[in-house]
N, C-alpha and C positions, 0 to 999 in steps of 0.2 A: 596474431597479437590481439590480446581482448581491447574496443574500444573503450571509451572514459567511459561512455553508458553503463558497460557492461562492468567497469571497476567498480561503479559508482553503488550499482544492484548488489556488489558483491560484498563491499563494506558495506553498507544500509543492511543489510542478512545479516552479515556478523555483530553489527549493532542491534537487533532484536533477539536476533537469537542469546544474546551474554545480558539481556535485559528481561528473555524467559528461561530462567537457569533450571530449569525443571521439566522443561520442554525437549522434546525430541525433537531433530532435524526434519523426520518426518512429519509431524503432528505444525511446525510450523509450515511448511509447504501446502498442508493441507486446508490450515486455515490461511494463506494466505489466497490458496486458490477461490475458495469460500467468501473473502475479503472481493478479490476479482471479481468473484459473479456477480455479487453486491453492487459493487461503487460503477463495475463497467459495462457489466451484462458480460463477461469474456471468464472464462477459468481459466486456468494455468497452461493448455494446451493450446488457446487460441490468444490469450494475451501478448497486445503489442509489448514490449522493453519498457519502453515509456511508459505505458498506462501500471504496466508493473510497480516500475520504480514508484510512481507516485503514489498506487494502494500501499508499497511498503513504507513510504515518508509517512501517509495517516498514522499507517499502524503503530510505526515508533512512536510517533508524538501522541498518542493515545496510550501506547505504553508508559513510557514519560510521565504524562499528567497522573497518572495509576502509582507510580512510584513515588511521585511528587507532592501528592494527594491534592492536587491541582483538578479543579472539574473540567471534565469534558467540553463544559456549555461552550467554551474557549473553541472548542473546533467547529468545524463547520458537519454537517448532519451530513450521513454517510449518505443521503441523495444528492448531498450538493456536486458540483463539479469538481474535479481536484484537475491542478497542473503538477508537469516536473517542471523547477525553478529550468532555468535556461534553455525550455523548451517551447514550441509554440503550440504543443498539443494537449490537447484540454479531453480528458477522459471522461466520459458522462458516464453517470448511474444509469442502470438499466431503467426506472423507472421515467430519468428527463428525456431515454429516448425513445421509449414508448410513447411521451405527448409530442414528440416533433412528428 
């Protein structure tokens, strides 16, 4: 049985994906892994669930504001840290863990 985590990653996918209607399944994995290495230092291969889900929550809602024609300035800089909402693990950018 999949946990809620893992519902949760799987609708949040389905909500980017029906939000890049031109995208291939694979070219989205790809940049999501890409997104990973970015916001966490991790790709797709060594990404925790959590740090997942939360590069996928950015990407939505940057998708969103894209759709929306809402600026980005509204998010936080892909250095900044991201959380998943109801979780207590806070996924750094590769960058803020190279200064710790």
């Amino acid at each position: 049985m999949k946990s809620e985590l893992q519902q949760e990653t799987v609708t949040v996918l389905s909500e980017i994906w029906s939000l890049s209607p031109d995208a291939r399944l694979g070219q989205i994995f790809d940049f999501l892994g890409f997104l990973g290495d970015i916001q966490v230092g991790r790709g797709l291969g060594d990404i925790e669930d959590d740090e997942l889900l939360a590069v996928m929550y950015r990407h939505r809602a940057e998708l969103l504001a894209r759709i929306q024609g809402t600026s980005n300035q509204q998010l936080p800089p892909a250095s900044a840290a991201v959380s998943v909402p109801g979780s207590s693990t806070i996924a750094e950018s590769k960058t803020a863990s190279v200064k710790a």
